[in-house]
C-alpha positions as a Markdown table, in Angstrom:
| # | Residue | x | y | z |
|---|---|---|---|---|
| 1 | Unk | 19.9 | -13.0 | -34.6 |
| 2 | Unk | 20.2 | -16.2 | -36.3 |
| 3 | Unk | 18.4 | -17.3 | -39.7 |
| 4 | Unk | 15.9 | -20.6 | -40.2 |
| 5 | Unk | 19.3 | -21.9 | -42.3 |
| 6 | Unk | 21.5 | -21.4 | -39.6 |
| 7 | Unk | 19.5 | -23.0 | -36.6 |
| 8 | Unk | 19.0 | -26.0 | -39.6 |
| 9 | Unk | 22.3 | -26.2 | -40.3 |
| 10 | Unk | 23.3 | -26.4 | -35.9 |
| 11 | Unk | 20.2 | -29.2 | -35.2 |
| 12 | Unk | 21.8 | -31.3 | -38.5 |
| 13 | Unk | 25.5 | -30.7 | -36.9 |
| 14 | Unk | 23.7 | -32.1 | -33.0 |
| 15 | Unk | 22.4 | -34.7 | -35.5 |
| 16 | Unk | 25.6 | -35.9 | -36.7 |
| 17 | Unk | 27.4 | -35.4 | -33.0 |
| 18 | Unk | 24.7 | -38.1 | -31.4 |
| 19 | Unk | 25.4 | -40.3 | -34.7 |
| 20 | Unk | 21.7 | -41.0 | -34.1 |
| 21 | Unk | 18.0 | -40.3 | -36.7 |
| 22 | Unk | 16.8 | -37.2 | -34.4 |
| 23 | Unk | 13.8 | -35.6 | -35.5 |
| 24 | Unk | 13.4 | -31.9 | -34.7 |
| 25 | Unk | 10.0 | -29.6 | -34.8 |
| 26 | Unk | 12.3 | -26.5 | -36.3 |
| 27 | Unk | 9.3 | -24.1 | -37.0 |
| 28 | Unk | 8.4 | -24.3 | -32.5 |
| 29 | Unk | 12.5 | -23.9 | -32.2 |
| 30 | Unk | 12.4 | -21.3 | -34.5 |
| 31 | Unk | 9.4 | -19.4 | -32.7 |
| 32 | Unk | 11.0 | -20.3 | -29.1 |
| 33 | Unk | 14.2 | -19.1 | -30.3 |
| 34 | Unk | 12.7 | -15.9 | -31.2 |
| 35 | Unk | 10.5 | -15.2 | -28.5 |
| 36 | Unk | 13.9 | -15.4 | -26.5 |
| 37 | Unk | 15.2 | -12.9 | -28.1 |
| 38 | Unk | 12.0 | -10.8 | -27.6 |
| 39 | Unk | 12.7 | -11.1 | -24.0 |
| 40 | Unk | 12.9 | -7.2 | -22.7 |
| 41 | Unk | 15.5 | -5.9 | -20.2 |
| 42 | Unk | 14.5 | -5.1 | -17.0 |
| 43 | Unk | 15.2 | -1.5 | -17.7 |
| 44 | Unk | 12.9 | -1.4 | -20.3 |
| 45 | Unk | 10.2 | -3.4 | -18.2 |
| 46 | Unk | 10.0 | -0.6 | -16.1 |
| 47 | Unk | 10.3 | 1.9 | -18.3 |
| 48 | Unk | 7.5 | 0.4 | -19.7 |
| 49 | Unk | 5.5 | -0.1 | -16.2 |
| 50 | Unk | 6.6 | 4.1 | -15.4 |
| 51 | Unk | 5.0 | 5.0 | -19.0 |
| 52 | Unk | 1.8 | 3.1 | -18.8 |
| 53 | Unk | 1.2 | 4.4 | -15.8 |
| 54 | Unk | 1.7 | 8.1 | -16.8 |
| 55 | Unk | -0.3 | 7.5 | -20.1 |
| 56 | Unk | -3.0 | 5.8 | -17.7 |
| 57 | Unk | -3.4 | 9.4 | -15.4 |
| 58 | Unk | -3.7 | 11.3 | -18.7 |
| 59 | Unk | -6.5 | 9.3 | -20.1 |
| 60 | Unk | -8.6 | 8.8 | -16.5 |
| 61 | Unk | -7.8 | 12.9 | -16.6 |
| 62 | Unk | -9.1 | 13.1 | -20.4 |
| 63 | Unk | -12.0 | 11.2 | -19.2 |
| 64 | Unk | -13.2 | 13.0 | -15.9 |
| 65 | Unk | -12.9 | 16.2 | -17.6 |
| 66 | Unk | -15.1 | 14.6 | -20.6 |
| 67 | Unk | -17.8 | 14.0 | -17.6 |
| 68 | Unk | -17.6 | 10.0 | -17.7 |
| 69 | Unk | -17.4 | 10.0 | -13.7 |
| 70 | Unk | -21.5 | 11.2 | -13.4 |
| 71 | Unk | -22.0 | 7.9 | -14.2 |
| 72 | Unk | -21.2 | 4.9 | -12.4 |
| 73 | Unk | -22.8 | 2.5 | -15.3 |
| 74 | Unk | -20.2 | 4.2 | -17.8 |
| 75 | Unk | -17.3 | 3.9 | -16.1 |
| 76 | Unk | -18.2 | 0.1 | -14.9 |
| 77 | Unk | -19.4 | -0.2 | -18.6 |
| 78 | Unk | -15.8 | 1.0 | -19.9 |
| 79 | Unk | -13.6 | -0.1 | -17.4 |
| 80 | Unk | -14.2 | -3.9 | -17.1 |
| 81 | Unk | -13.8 | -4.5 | -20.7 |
| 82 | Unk | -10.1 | -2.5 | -20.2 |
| 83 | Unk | -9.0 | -4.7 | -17.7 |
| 84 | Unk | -9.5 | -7.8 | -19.6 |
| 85 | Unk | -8.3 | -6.3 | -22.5 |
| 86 | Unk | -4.9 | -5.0 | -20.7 |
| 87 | Unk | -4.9 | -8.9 | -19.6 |
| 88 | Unk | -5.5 | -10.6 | -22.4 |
| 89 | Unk | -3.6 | -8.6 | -25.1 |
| 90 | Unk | -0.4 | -10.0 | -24.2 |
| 91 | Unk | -1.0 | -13.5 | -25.0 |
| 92 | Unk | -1.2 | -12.9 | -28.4 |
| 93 | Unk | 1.7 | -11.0 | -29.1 |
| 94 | Unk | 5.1 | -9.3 | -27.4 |
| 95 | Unk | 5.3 | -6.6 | -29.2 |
| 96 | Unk | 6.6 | -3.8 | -26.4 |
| 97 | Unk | 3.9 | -0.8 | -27.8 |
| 98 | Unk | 1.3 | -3.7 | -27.0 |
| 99 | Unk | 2.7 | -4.3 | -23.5 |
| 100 | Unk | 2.5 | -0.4 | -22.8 |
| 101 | Unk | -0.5 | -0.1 | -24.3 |
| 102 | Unk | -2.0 | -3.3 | -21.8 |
| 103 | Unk | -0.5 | -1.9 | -18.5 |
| 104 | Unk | -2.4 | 1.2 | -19.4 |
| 105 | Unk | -5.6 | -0.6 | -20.2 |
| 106 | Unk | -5.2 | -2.8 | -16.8 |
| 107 | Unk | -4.4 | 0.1 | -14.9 |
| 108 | Unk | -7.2 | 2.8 | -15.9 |
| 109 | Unk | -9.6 | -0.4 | -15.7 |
| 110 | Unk | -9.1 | -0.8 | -12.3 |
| 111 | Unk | -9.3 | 2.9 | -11.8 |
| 112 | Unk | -12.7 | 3.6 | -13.5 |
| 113 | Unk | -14.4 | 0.2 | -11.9 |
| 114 | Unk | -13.1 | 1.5 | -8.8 |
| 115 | Unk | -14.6 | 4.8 | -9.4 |
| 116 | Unk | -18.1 | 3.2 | -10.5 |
| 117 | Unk | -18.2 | 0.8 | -7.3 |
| 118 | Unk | -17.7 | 3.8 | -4.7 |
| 119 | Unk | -20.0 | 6.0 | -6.6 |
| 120 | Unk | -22.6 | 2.9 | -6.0 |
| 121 | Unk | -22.0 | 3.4 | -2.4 |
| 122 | Unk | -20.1 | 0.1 | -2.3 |
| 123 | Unk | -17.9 | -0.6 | 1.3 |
| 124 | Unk | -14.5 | 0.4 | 0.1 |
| 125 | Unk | -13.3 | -2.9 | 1.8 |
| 126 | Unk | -15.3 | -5.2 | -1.0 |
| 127 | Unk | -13.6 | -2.4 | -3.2 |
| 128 | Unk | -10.3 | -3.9 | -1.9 |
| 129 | Unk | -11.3 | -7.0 | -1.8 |
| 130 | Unk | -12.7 | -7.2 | -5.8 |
| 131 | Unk | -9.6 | -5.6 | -6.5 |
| 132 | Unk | -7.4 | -8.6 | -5.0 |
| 133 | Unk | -9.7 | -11.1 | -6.5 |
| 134 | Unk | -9.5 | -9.8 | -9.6 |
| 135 | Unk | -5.4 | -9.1 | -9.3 |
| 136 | Unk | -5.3 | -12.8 | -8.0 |
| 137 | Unk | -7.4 | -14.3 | -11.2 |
| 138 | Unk | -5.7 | -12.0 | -13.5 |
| 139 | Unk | -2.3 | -13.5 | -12.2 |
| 140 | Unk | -3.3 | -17.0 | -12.6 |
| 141 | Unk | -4.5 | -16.7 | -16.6 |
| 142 | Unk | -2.0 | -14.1 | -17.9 |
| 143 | Unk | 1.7 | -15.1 | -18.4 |
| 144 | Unk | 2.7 | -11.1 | -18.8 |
| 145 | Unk | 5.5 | -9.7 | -17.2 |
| 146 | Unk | 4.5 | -6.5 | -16.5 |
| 147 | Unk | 0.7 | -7.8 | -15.7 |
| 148 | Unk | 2.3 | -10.1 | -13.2 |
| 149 | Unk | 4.0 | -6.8 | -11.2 |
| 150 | Unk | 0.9 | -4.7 | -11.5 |
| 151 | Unk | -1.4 | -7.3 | -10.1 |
| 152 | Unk | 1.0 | -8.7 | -7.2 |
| 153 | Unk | 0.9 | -5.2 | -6.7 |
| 154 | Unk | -2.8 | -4.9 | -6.4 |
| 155 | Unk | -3.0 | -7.9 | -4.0 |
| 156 | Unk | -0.5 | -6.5 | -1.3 |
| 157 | Unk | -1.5 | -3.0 | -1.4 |
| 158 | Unk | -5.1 | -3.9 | -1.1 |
| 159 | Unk | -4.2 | -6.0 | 1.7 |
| 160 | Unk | -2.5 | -3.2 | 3.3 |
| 161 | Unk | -5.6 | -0.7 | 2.4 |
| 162 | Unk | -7.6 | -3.1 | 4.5 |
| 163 | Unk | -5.1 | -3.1 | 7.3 |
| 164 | Unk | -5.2 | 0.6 | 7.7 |
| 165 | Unk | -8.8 | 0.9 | 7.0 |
| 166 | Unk | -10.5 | -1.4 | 9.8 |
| 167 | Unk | -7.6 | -0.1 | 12.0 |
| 168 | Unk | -5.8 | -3.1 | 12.3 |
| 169 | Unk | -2.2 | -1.6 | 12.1 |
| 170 | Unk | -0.9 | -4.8 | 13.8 |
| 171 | Unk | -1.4 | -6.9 | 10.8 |
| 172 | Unk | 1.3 | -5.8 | 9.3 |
| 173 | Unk | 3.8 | -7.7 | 11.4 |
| 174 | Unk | 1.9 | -10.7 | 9.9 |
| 175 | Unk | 2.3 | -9.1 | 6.3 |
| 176 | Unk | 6.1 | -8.6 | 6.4 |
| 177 | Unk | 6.7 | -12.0 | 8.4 |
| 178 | Unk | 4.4 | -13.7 | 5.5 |
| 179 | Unk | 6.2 | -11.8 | 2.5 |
| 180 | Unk | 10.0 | -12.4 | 4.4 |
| 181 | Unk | 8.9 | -16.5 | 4.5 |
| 182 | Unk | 7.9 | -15.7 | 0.7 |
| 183 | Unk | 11.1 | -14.6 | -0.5 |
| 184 | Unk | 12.8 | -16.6 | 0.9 |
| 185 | Unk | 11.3 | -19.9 | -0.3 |
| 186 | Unk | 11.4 | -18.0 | -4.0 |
| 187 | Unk | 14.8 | -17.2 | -3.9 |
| 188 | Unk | 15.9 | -20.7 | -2.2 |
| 189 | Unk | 14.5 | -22.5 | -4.2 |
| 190 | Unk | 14.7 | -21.1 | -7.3 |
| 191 | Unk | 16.0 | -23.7 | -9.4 |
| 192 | Unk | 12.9 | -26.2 | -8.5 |
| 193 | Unk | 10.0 | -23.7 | -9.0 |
| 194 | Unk | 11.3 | -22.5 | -12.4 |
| 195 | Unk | 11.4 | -27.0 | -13.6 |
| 196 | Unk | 8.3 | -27.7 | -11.4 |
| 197 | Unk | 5.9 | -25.6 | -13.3 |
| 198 | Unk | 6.1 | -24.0 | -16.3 |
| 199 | Unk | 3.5 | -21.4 | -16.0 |
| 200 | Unk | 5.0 | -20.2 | -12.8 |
| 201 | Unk | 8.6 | -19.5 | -14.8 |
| 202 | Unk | 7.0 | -17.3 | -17.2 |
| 203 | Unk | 6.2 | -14.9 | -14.8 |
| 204 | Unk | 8.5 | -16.0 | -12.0 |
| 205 | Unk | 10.9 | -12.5 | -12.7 |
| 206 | Unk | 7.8 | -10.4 | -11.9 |
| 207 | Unk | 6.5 | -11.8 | -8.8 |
| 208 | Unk | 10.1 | -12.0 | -7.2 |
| 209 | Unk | 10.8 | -8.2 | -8.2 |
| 210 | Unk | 6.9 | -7.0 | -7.3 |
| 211 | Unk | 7.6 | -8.9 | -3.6 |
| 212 | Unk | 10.7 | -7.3 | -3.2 |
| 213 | Unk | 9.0 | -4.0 | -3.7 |
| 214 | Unk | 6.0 | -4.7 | -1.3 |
| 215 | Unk | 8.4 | -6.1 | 0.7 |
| 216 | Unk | 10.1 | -2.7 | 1.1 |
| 217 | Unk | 6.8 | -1.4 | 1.3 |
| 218 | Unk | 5.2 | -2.9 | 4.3 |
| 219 | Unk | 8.8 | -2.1 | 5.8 |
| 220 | Unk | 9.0 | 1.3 | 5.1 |
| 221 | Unk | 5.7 | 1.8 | 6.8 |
| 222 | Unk | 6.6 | -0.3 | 10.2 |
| 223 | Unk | 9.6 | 1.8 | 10.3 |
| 224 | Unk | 7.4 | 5.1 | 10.4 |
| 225 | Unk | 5.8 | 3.5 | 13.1 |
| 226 | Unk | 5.4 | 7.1 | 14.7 |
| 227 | Unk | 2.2 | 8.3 | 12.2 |
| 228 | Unk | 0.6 | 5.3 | 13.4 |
| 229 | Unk | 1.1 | 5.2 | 16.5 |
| 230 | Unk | -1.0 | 9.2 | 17.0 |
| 231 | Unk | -3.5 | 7.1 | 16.1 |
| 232 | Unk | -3.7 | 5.3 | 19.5 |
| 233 | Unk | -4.8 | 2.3 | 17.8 |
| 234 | Unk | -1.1 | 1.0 | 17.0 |
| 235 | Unk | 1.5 | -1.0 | 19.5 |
| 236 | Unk | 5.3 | -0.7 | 19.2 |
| 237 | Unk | 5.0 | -3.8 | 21.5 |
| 238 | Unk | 4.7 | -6.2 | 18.3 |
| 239 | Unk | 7.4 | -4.9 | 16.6 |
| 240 | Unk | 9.2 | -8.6 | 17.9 |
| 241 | Unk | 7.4 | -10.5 | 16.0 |
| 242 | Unk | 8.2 | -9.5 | 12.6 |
| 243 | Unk | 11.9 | -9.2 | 13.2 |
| 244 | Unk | 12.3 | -12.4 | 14.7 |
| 245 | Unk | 11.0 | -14.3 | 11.7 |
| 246 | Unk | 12.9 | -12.2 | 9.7 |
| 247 | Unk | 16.5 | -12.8 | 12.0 |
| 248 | Unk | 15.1 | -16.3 | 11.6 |
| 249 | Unk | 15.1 | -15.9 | 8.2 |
| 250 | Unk | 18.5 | -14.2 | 8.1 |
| 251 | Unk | 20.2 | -17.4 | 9.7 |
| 252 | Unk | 18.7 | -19.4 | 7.4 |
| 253 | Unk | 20.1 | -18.1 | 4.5 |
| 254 | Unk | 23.4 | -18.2 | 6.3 |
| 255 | Unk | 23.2 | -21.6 | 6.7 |
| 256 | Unk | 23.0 | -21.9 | 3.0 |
| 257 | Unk | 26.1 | -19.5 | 2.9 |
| 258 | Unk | 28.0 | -21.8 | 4.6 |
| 259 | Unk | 28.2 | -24.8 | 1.1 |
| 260 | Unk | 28.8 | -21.4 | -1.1 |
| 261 | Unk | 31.8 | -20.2 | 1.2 |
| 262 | Unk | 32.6 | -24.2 | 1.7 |
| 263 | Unk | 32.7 | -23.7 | 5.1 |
| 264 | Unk | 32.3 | -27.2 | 7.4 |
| 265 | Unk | 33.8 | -26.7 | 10.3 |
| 266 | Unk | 31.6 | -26.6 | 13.3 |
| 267 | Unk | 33.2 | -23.6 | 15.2 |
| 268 | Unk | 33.3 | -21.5 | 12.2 |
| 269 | Unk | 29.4 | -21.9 | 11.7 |
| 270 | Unk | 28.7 | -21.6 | 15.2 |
| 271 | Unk | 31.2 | -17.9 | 15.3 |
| 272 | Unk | 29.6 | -17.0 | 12.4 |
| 273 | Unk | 26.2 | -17.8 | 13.6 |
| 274 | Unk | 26.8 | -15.6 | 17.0 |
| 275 | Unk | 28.2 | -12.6 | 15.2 |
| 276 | Unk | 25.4 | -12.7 | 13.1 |
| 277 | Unk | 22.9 | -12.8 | 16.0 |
| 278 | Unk | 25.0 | -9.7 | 17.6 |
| 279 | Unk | 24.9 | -7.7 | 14.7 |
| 280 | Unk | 20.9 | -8.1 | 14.3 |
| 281 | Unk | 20.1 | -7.9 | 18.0 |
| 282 | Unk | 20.1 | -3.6 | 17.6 |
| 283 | Unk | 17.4 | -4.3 | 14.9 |
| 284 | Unk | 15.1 | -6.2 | 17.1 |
| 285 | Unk | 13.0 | -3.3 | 17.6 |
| 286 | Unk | 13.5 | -2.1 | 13.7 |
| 287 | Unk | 12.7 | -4.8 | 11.2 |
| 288 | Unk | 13.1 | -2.3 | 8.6 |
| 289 | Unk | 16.6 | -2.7 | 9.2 |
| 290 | Unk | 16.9 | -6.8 | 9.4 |
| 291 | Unk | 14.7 | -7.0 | 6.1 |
| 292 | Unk | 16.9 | -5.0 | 3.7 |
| 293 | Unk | 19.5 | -6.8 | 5.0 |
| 294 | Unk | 17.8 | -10.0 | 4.0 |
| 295 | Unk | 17.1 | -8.9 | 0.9 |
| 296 | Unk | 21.1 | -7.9 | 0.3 |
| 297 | Unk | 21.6 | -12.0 | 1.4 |
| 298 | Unk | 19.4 | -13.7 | -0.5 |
| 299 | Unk | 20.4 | -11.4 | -3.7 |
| 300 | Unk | 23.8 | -12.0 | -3.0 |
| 301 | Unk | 23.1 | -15.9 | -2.8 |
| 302 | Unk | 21.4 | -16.2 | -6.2 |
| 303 | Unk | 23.7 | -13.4 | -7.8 |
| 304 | Unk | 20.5 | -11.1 | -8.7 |
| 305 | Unk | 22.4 | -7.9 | -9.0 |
| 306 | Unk | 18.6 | -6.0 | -9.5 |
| 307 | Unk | 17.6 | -6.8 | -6.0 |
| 308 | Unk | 21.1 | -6.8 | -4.6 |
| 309 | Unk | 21.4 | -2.8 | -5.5 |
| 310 | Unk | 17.6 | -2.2 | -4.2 |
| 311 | Unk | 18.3 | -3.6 | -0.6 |
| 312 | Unk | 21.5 | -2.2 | -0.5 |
| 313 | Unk | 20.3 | 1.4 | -1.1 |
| 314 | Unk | 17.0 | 0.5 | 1.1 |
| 315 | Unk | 19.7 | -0.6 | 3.8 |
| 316 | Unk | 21.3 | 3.1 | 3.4 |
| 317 | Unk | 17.8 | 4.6 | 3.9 |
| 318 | Unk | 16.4 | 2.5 | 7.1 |
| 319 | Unk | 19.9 | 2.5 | 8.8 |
| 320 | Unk | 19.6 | 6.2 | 8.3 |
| 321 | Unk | 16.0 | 6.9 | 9.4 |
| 322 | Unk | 16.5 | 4.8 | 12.3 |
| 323 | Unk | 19.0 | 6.9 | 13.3 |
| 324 | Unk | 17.0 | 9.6 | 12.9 |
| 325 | Unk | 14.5 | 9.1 | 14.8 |
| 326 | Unk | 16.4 | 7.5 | 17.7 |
| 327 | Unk | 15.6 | 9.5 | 20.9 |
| 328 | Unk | 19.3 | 9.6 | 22.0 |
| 329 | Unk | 21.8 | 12.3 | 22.4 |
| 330 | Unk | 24.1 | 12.5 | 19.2 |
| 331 | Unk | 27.1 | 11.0 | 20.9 |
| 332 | Unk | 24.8 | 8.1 | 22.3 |
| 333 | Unk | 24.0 | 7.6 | 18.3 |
| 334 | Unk | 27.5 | 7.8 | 16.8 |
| 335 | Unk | 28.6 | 4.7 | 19.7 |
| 336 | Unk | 25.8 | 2.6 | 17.8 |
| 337 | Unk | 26.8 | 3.4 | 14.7 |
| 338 | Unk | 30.4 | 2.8 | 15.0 |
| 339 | Unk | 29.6 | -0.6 | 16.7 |
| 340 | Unk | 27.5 | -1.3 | 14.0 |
| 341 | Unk | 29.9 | -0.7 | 11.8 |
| 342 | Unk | 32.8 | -2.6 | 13.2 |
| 343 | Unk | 30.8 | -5.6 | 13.6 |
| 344 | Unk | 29.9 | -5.1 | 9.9 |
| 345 | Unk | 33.3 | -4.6 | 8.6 |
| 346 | Unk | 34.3 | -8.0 | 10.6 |
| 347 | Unk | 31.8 | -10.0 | 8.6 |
| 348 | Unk | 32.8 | -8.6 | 5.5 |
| 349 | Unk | 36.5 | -9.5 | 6.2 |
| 350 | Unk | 36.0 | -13.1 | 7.6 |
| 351 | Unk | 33.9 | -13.5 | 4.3 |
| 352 | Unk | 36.6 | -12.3 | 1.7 |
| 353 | Unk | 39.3 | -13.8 | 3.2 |
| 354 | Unk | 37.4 | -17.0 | 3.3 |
| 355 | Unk | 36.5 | -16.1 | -0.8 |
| 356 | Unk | 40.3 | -15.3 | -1.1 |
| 357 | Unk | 41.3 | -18.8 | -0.1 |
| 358 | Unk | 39.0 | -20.7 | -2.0 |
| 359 | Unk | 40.3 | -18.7 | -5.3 |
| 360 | Unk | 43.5 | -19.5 | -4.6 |
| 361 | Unk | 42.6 | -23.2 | -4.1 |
């Protein structure tokens, strides 16, 4: 890490370069320059997320066994003053025993005013729904990393919660369609939201990581389609509409492909356009499937190797559960995965060769 002297002696070297009288403010660059290197991996974020949340079960345990939950006023009393503290403590420093120590305090918050609204008799849908508000105000204020995760968090499994408690399993096509047209626009335009505003780039990390995961969520739950559909309350007839926003979605990001692979010609884009459409017509009817593989694209297009190793190993999972639970014979199953397959490896050819040449150029 570099000394005051040595960030002094490189501004008076830019100084001398421009041959003009630049005046610097060397104490903020100084403070920025360590803040920067403050800046936690991503390993250690969740590391940090998995340890607050463990520390958080022990205390609510320490607490219930103490006899706070008799009282609804004590655990309102306690547990509204954690969650601002778990919000607020991380503007003042970065210190990572502070940031483990607020993720606990924001989670067992939520947990004890939770507890103290249902003991009050209170519908657990304005639970839900004082939960997102809070989440949603909490995500607007605090610039926290691991805040930002927990509370996007909060928002889309509360909006789930309220899916699957008014019985309104359909909603979820409208969840994973909404989150897919999210992620996209994040990813694509990445370079604009992180110069547009400077509030949303301090936390923009955690809100594309925490919609990848909800993502995955909402997906993993369409593709266990059967639990809902006992119910008798659940369609398999809507399953349409979230995969064709997400194919939609797929081509899209192809068609940003295209200027990375430098590829112009017309019949190329059009090929590449209807093999894309044949590989993703089996998925039609398992969005699961056609979302990981949305996820692989848009990590591959930004070079986010995080998300490109989570949708690749949620690809793995959903190609394999669908296989499961098709209602085929086994040879019927190995013909549509060996399609599947070939069509695969043919895109992955056509795109390496295409990389190869372009090298070589």
């Amino acid at each position: 890490m570099r000394t005051k002297e040595e960030i002094k002696q490189l501004l008076e070297n830019a100084q001398e370069l421009v041959n003009k009288d630049l005046k610097f403010n060397e104490e903020a660059i100084y403070r920025a320059y360590e803040k920067g290197n403050n800046h936690q991996s991503l390993t250690i974020k969740v590391l940090s997320i998995f340890g607050g949340i463990m520390a958080s079960f022990l205390f609510i345990g320490f607490l219930f066994i103490a006899g706070l939950y008799d009282s609804e006023f004590g655990l309102l009393v306690i547990g509204i003053p954690l969650i601002i503290f778990g919000a607020l403590v991380t503007k003042v420093t970065y210190n990572i025993l502070l940031d483990t120590l607020s993720i606990s305090a924001y989670i067992i918050g939520f947990v004890l005013v939770g507890g103290g609204l249902l003991q009050m008799e209170m519908n657990e849908n304005l639970v839900s729904i004082i939960f997102i508000l809070i989440a949603v105000s909490a995500l607007f204020i605090v610039r926290s990393y691991l805040i930002s995760f927990i509370s996007i968090v909060i928002i889309c499994g509360g909006s789930l919660f309220l899916m699957m408690s008014n019985n309104s399993f359909n909603l979820i096509h409208i969840y994973i369609s909404l989150l897919a047209s999210i992620l996209t626009f994040i990813y694509l335009k990445e370079a604009k939201l992180m110069t547009f505003n400077k509030a949303f780039s301090q936390i923009y990390d955690s809100v594309r990581i925490s919609l990848i995961f909800c993502f995955l969520a909402g997906l993993y739950l369409l593709g266990r389609n059967y639990r809902f559909a006992d119910i008798g309350k659940y369609s398999n007839e809507y399953f349409w509409i979230s995969s064709v926003v997400i194919i939609l979605a797929i081509l899209y990001v192809i068609s940003h492909l295209f200027e990375m692979l430098n590829i112009k010609k017309s019949e190329q884009k059009y090929g590449i356009y209807a093999l894309s459409v044949l590989i993703l017509l089996p998925t039609v009817f398992a969005p699961a499937i056609s979302g990981a593989i949305l996820i692989i694209l848009l990590s591959f297009l930004v070079n986010y190797k995080t998300s490109l190793v989570i949708g690749i190993v949620a690809f793995i999972y959903f190609v394999s559960q669908y296989y499961y639970d098709l209602h085929y014979t086994l040879l019927t199953k190995s013909i549509v995965l060996f399609c599947s397959g070939v069509l695969f490896l043919s895109l992955y050819f056509l795109t390496h060769k295409k990389l190869s040449s372009d090298e070589k150029i």
